[in-house]
Backbone atoms as SQL, in Angstrom:
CREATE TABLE atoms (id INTEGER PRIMARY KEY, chain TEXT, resi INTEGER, resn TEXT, atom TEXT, x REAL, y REAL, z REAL);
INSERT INTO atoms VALUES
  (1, 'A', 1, 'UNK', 'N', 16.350, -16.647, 119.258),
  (2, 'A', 1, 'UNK', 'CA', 17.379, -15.682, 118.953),
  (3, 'A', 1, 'UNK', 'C', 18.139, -16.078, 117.684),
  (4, 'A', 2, 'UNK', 'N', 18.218, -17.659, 117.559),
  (5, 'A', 2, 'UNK', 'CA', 19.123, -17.758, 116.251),
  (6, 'A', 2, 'UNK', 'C', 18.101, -17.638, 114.890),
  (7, 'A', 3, 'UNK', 'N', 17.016, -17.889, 115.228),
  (8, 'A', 3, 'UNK', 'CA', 16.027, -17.568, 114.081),
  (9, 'A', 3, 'UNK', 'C', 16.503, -16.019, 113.656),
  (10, 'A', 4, 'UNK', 'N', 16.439, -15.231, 114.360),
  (11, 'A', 4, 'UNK', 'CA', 16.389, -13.739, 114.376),
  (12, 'A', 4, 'UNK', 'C', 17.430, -13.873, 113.538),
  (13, 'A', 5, 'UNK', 'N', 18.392, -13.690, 114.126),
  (14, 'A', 5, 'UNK', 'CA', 19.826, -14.007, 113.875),
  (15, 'A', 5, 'UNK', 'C', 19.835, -14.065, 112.035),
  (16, 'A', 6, 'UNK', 'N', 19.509, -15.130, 112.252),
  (17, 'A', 6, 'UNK', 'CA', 19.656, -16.162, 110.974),
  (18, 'A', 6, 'UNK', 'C', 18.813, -15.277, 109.852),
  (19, 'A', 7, 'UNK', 'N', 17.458, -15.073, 109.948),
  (20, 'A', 7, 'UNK', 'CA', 16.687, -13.964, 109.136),
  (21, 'A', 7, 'UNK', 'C', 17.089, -12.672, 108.403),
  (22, 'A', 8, 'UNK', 'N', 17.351, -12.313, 109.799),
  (23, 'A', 8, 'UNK', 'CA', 18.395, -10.664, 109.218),
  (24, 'A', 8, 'UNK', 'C', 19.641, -10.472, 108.638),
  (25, 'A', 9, 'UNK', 'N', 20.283, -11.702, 109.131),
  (26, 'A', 9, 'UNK', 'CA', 21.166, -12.067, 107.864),
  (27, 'A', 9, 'UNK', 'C', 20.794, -12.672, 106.744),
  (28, 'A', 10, 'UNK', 'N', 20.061, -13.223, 106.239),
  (29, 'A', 10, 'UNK', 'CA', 19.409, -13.240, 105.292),
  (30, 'A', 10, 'UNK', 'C', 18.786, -12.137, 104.689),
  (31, 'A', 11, 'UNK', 'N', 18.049, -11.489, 105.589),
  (32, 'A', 11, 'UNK', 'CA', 17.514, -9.705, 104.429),
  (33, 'A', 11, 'UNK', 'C', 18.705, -9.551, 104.137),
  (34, 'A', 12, 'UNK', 'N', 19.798, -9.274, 104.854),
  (35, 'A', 12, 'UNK', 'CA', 20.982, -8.105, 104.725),
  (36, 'A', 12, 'UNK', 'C', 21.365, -8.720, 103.702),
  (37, 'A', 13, 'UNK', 'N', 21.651, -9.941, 102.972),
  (38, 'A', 13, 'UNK', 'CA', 22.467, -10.741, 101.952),
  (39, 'A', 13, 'UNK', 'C', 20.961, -10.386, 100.558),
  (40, 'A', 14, 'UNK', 'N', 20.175, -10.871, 100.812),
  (41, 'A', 14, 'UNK', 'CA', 19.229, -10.240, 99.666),
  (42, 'A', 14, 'UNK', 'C', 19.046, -8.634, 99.035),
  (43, 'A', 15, 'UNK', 'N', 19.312, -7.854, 100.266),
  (44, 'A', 15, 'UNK', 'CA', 19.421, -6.163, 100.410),
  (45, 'A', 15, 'UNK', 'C', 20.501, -6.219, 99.245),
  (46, 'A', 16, 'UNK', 'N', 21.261, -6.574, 100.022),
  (47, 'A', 16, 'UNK', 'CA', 22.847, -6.148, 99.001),
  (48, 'A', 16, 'UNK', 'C', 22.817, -6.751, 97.811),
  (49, 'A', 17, 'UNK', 'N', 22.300, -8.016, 97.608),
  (50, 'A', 17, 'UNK', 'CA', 21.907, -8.380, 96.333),
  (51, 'A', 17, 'UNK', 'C', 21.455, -7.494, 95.085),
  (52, 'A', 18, 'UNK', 'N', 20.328, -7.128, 95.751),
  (53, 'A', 18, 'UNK', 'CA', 19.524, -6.424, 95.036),
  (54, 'A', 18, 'UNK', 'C', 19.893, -4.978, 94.572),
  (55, 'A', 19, 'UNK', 'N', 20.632, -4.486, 95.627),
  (56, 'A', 19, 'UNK', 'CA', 20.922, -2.982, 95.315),
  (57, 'A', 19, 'UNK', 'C', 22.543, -2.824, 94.631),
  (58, 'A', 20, 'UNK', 'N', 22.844, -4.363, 94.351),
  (59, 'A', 20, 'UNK', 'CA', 23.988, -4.299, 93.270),
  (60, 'A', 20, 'UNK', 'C', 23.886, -3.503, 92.089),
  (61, 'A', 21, 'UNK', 'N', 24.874, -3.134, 91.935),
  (62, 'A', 21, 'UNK', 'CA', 24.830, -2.236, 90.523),
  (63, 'A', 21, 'UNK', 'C', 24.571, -3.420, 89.397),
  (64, 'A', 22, 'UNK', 'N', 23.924, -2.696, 88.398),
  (65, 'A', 22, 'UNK', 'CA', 24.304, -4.064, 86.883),
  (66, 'A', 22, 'UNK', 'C', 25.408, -3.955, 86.891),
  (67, 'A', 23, 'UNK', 'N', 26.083, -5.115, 85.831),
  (68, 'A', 23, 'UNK', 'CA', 27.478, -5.378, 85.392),
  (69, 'A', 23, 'UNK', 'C', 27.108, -5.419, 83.437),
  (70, 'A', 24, 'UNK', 'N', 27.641, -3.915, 83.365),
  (71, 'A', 24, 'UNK', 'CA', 27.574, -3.442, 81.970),
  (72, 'A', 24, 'UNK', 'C', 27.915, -3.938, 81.208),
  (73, 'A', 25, 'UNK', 'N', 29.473, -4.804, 81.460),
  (74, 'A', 25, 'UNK', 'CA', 30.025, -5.447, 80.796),
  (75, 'A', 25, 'UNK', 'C', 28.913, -7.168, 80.275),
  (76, 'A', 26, 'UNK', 'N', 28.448, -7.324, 81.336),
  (77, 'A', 26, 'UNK', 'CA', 27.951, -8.411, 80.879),
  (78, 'A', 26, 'UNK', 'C', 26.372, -8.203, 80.417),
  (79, 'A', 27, 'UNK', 'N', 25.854, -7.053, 80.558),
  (80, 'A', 27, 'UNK', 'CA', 24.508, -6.691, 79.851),
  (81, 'A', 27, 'UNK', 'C', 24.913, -6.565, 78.550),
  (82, 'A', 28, 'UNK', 'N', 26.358, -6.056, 78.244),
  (83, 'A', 28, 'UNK', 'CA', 26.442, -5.326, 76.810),
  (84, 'A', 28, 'UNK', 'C', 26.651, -6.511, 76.032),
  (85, 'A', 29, 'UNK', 'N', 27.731, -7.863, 76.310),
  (86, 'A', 29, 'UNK', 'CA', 28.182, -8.548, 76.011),
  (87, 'A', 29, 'UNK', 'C', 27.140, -10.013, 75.693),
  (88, 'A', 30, 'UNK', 'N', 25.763, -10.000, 76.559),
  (89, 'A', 30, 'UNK', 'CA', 24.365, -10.582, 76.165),
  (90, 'A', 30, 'UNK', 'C', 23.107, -10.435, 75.548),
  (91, 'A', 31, 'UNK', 'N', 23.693, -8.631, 75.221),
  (92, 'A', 31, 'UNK', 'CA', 22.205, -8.050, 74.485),
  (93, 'A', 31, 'UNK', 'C', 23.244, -6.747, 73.165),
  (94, 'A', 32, 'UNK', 'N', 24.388, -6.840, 73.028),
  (95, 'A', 32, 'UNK', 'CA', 24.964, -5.640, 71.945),
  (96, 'A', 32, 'UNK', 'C', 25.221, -6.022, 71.640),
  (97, 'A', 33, 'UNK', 'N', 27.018, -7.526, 72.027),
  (98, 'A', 33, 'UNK', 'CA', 28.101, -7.347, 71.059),
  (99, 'A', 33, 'UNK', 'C', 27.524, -7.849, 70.135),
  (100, 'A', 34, 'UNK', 'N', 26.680, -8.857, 69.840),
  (101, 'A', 34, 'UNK', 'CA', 26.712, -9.603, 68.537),
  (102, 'A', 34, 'UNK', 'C', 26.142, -8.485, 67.513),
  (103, 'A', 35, 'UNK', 'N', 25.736, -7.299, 67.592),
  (104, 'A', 35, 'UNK', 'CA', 25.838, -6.024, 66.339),
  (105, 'A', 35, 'UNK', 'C', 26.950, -5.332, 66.336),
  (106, 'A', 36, 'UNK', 'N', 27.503, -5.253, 67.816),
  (107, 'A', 36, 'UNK', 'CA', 28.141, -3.881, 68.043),
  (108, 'A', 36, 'UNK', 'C', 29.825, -4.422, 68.280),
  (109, 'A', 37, 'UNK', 'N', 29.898, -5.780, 68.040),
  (110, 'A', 37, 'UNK', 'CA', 30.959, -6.156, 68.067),
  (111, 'A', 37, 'UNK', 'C', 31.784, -6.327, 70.195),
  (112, 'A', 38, 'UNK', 'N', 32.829, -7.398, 69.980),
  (113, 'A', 38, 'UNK', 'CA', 32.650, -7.767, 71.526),
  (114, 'A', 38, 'UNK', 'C', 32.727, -6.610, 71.977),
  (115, 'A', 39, 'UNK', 'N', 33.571, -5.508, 71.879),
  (116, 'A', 39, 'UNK', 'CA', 34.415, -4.571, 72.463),
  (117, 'A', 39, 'UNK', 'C', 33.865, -2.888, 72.327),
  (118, 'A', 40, 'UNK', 'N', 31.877, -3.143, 71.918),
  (119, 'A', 40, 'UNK', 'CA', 31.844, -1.528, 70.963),
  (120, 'A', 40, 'UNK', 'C', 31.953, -1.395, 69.862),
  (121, 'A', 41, 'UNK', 'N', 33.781, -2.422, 69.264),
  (122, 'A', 41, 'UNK', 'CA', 33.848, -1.477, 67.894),
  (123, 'A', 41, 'UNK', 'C', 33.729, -1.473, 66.653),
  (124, 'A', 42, 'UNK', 'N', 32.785, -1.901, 66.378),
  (125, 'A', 42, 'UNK', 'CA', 31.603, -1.677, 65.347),
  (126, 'A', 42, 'UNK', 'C', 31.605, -3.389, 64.678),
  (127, 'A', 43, 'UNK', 'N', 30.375, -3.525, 64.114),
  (128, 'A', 43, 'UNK', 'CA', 30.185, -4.993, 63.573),
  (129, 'A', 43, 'UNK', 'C', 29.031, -4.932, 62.548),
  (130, 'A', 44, 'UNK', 'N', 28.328, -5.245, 62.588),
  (131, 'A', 44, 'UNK', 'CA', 26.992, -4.992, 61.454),
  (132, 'A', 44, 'UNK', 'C', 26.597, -3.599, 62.277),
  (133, 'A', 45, 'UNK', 'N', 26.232, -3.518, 63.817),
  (134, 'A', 45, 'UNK', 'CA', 25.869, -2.300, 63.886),
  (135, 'A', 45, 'UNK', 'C', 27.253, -1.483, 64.255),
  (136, 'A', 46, 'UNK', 'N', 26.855, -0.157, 64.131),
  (137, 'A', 46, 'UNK', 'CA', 28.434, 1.051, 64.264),
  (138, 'A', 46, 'UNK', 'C', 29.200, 0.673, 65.637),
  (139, 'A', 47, 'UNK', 'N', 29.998, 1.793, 65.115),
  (140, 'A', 47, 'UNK', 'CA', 31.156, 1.603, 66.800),
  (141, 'A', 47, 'UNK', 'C', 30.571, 1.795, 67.457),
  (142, 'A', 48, 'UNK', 'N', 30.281, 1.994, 68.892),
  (143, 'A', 48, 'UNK', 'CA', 29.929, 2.582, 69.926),
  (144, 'A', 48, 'UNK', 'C', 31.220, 3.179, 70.756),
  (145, 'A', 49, 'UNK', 'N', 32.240, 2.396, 71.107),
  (146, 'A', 49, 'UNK', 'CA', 33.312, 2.954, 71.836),
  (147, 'A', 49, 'UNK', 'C', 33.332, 4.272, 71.416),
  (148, 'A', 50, 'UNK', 'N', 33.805, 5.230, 71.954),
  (149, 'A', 50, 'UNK', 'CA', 34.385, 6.412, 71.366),
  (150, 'A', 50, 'UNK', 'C', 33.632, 7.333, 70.920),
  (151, 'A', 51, 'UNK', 'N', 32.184, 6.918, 70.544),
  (152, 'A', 51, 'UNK', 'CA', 31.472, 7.573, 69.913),
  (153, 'A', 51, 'UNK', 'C', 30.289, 7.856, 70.474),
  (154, 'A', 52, 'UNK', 'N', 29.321, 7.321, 70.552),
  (155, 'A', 52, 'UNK', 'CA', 28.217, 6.882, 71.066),
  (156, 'A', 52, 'UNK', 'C', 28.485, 7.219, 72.980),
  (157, 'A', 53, 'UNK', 'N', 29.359, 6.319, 73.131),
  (158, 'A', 53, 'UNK', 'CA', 29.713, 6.077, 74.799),
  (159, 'A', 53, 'UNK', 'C', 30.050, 7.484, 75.158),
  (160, 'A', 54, 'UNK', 'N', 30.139, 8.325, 74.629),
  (161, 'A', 54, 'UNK', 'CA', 30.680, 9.806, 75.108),
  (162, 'A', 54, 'UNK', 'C', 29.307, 10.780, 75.068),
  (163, 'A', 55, 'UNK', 'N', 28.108, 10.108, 74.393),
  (164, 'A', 55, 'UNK', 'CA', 27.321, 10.958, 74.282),
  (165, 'A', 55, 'UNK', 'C', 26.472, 11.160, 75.729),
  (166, 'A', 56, 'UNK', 'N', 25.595, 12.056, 76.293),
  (167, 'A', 56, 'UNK', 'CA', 24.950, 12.495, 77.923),
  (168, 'A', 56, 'UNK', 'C', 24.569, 11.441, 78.220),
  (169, 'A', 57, 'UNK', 'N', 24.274, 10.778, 79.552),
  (170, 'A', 57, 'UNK', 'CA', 23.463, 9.629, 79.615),
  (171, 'A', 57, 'UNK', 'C', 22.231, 9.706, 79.108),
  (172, 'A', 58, 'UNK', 'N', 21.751, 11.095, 78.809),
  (173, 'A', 58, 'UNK', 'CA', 20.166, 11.156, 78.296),
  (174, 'A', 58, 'UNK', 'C', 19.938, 10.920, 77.077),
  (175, 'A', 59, 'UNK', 'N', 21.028, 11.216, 75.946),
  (176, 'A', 59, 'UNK', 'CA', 21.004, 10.885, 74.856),
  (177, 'A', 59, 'UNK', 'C', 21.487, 9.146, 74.838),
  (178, 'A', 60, 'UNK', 'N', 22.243, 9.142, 75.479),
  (179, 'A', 60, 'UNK', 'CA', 22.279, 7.607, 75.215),
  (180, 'A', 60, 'UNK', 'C', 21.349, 6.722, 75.503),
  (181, 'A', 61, 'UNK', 'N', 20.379, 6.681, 76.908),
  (182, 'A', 61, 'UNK', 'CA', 19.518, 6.392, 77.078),
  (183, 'A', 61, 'UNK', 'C', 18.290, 6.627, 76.357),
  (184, 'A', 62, 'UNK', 'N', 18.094, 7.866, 75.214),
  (185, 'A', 62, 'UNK', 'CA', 17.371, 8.082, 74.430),
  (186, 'A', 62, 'UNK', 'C', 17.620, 7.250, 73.238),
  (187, 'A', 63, 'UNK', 'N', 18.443, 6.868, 72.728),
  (188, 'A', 63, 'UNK', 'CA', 19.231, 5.809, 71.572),
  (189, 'A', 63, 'UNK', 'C', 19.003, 4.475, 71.785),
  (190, 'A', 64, 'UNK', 'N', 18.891, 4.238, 73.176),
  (191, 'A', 64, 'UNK', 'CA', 18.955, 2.759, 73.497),
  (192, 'A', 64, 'UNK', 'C', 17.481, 2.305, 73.466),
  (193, 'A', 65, 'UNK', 'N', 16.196, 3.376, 74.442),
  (194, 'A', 65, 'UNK', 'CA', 15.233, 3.022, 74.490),
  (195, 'A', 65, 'UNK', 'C', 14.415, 3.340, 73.434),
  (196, 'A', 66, 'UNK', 'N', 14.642, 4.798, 72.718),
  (197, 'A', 66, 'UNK', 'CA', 13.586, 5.466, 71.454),
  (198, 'A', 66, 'UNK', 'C', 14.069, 5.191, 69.955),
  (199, 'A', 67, 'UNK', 'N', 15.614, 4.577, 69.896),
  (200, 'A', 67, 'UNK', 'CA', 16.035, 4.856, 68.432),
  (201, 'A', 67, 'UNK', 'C', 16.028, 5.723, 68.267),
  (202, 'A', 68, 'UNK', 'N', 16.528, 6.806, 68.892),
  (203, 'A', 68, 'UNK', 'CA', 17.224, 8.333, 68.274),
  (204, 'A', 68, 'UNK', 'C', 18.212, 8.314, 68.459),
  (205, 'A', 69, 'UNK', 'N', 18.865, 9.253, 67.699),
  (206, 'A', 69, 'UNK', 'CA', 20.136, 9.337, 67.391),
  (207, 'A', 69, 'UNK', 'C', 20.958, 10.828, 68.557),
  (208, 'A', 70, 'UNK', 'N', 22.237, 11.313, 68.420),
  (209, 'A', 70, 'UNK', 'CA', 22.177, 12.828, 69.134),
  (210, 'A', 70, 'UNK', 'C', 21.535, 13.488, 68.215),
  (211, 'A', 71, 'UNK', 'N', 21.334, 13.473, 67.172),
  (212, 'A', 71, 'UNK', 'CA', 20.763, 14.685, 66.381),
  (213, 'A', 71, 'UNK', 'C', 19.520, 14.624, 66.197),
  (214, 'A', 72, 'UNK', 'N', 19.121, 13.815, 67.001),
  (215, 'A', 72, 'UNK', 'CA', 17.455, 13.338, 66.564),
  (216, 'A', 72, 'UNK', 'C', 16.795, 12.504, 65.640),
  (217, 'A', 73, 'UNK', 'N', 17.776, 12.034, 64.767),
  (218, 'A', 73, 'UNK', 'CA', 17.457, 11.197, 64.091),
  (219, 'A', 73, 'UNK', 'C', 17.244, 9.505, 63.914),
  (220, 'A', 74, 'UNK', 'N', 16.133, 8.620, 63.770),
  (221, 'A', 74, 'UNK', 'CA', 16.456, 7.940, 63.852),
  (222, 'A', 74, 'UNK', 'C', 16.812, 6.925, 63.296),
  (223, 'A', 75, 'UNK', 'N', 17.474, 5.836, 64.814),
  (224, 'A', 75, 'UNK', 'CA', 18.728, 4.691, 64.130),
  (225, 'A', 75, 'UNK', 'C', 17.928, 3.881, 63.339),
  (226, 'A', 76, 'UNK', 'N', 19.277, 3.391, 62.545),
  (227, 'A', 76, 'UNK', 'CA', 19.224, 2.630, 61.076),
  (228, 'A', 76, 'UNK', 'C', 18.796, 1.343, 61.856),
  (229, 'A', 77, 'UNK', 'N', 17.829, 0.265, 61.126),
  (230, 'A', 77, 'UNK', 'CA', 17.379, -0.684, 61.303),
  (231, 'A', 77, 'UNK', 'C', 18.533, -1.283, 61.204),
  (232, 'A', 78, 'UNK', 'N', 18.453, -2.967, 61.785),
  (233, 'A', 78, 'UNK', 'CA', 17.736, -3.859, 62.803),
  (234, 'A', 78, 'UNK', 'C', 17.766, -3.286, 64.615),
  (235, 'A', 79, 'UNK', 'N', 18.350, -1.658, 64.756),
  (236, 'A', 79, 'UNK', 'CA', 18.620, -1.648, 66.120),
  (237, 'A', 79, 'UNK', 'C', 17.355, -1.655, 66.499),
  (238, 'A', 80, 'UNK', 'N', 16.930, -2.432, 67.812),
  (239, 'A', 80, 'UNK', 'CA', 15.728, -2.482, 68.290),
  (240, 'A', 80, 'UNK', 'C', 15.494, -1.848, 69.584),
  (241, 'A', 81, 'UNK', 'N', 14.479, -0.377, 69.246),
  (242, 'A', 81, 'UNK', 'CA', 14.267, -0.147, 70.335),
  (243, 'A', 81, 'UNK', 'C', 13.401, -0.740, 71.725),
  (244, 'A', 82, 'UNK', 'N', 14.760, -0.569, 72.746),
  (245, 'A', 82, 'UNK', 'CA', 14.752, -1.221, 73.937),
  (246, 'A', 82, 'UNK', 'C', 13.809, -1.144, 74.577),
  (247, 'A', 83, 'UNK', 'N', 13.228, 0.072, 74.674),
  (248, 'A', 83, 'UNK', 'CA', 11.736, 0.636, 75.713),
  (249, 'A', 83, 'UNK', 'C', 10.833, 0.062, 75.122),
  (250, 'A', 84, 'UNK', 'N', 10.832, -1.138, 73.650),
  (251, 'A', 84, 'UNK', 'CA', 9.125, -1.707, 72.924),
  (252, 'A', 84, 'UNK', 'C', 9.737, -3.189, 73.373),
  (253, 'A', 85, 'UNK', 'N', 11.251, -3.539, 74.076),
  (254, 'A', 85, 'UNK', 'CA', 11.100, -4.954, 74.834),
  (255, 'A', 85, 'UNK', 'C', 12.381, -4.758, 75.875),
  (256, 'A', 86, 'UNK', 'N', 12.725, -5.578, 75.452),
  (257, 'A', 86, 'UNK', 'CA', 13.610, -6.189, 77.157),
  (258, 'A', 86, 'UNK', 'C', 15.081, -6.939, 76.418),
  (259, 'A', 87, 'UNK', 'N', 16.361, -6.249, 77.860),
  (260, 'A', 87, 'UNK', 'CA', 17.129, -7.559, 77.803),
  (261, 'A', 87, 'UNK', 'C', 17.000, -8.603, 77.496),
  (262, 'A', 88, 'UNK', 'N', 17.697, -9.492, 77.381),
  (263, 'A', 88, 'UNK', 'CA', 17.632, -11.163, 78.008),
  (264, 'A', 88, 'UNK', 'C', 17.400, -11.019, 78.889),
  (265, 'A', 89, 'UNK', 'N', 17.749, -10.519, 80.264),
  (266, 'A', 89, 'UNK', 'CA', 16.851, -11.001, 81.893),
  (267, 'A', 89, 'UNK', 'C', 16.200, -9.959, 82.338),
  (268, 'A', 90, 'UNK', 'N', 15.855, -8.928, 81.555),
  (269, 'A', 90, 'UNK', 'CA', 14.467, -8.106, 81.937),
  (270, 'A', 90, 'UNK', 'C', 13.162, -9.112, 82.138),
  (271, 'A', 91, 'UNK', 'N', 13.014, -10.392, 81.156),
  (272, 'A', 91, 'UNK', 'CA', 11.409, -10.950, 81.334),
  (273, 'A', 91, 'UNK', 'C', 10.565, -9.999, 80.739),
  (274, 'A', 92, 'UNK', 'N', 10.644, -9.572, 79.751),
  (275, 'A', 92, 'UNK', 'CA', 10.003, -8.602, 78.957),
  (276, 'A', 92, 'UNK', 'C', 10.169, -7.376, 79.535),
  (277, 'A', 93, 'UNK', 'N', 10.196, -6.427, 80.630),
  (278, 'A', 93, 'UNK', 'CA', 10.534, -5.418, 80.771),
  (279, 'A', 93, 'UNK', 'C', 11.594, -4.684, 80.582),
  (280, 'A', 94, 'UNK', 'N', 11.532, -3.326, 80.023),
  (281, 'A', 94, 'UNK', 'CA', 12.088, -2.767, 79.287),
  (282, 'A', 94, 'UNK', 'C', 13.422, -2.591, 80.051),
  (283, 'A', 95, 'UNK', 'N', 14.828, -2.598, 79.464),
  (284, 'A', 95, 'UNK', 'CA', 15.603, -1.842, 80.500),
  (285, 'A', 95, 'UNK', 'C', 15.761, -0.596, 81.529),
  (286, 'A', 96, 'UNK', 'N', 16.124, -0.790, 82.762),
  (287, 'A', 96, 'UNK', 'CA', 16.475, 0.564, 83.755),
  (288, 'A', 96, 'UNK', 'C', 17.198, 1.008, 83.140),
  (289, 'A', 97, 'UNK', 'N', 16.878, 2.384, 83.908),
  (290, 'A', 97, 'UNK', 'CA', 18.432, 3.593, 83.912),
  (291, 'A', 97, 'UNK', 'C', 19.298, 3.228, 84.176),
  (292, 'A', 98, 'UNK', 'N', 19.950, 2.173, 85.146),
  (293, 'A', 98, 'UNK', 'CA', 20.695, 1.579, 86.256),
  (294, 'A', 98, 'UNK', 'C', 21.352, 0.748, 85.081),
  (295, 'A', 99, 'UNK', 'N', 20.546, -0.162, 84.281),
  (296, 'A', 99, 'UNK', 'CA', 20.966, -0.915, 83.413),
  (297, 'A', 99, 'UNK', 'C', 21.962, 0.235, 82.191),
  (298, 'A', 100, 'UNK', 'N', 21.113, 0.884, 81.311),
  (299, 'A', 100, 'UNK', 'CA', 21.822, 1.493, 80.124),
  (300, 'A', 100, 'UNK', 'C', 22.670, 2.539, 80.569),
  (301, 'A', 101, 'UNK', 'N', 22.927, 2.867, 82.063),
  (302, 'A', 101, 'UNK', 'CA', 23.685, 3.550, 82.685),
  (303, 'A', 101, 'UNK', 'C', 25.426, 2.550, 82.492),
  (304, 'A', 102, 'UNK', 'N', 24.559, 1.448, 83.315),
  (305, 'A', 102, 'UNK', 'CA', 26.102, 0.436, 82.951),
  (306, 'A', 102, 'UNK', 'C', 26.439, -0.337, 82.101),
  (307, 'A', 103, 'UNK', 'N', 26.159, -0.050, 80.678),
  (308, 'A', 103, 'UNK', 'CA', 26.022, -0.585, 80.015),
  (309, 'A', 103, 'UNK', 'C', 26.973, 0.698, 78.948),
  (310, 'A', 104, 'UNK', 'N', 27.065, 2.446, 78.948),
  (311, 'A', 104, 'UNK', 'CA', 27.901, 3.103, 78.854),
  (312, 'A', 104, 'UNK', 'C', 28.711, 2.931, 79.626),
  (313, 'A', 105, 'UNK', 'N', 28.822, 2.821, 80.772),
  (314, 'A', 105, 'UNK', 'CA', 29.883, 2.905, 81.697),
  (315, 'A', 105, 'UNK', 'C', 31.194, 2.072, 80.991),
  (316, 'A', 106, 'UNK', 'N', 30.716, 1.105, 80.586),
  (317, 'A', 106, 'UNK', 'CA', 31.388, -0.307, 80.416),
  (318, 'A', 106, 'UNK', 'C', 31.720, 0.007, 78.633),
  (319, 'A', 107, 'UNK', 'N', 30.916, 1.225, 78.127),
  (320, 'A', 107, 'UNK', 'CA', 31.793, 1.750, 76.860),
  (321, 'A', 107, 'UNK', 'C', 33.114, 2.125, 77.036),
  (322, 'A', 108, 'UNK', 'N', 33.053, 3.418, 77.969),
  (323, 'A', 108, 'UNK', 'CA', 34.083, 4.152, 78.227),
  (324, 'A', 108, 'UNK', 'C', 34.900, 3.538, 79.168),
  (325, 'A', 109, 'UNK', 'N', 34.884, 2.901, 79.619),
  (326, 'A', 109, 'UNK', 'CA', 36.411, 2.021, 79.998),
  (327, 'A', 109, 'UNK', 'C', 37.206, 1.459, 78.664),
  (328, 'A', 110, 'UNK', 'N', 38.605, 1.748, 78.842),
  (329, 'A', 110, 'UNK', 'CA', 39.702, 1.298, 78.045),
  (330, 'A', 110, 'UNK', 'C', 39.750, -0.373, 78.399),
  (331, 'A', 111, 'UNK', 'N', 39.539, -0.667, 76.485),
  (332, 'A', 111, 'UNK', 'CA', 39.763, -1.649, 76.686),
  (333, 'A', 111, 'UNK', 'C', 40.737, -2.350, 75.707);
């Protein structure tokens, strides 16, 4: 019984692990600020606060993974599109939705 016990508390602590949300703040802050500056607002690459962070998640997620822009155009080099590699802790896979989801999220908070 304490095996049991002991197991399923263990899934339940891995479950919840796993189905944590990212923490945007610290995806953005290990794979942006050093272009985008700590905070978004702007550094070698543009602002993002204010600008960027307001655009649909589809366009933003289109910017992050394709290098397009909202207007279709695309971004000015060195930005590297995300969908041809990975975070730092992707392991080469490309970022989730889940990820560049919180990764705006963590634009549009006042900071």
């Amino acid at each position: 019984m304490r095996l049991f016990v002991s197991m399923s508390l263990l899934l339940t602590c891995l479950s919840a692990a796993a189905l944590a949300a990212p923490d945007g703040k610290e995806l953005f802050q290990q794979n942006c600020a050093v272009c985008h500056g700590d905070r978004g607002q702007g550094k070698v690459g543009p602002k993002l606060v204010g600008d960027s962070s307001r655009w649909s998640k589809k366009l933003f997620e289109r910017a992050v993974l394709e290098g397009v822009d909202d207007e279709g155009k695309a971004l000015k080099a060195p930005m590297p599109h995300w969908g041809q590699s990975s975070l730092k802790e992707d392991k080469g896979k490309p970022p989730t939705a889940e990820e560049i989801d919180a990764i705006q999220a963590y634009l549009k908070k006042p900071h």
